[in-house]
N, C-alpha and C positions, 0 to 999 in steps of 0.2 A: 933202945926204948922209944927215942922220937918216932919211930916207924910204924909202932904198934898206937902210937899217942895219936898220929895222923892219919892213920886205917882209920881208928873210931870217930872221928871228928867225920871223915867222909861217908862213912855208913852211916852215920847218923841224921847226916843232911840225906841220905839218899833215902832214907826210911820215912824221912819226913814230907819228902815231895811225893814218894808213894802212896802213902797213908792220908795224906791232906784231902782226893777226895774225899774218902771213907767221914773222917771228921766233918767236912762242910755238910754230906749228906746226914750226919745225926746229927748235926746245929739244924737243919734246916728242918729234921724231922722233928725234931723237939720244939720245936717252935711254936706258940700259941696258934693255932688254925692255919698249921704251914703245910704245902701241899706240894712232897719233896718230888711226887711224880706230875707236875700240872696240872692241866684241866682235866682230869678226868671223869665217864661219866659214872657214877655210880653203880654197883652191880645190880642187873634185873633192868634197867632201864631203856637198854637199847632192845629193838624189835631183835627177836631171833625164832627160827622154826622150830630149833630144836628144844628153848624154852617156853615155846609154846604148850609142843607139846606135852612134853614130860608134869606140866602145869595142868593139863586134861588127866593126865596118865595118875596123877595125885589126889585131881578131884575126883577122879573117877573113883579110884580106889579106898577114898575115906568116905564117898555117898555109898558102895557097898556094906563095909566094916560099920559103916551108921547103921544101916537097916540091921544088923546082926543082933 
């Protein structure tokens, strides 16, 4: 029976040093204005072609559907 007593004692540390990131990363996400992935920049912010365009391709399509 000690044998089965000292498996779970070791799996249980093993689970826990597994697991630990996972916890620090929802401590940290929980956190009042915590910012689990760093600086990053906001989405739509950075320059891109392809939301440039698709941003034409939108206005475009809502100044037709207006005149309708």
């Amino acid at each position: 029976m000690g044998g089965v007593t000292e498996l779970f004692v070791v799996m249980t540390l093993v689970a826990a040093f597994a697991f630990a990131p996972l916890g620090y990363f929802i401590y940290k996400f929980t956190v009042k204005n915590g910012k689990p992935f760093g600086d990053t920049e906001p989405h739509g912010d950075s320059p891109s072609a392809v939301n440039d365009f698709a941003e034409k391709v939108i206005k475009f399509v809502q100044g037709k559907l207006a005149k309708k």
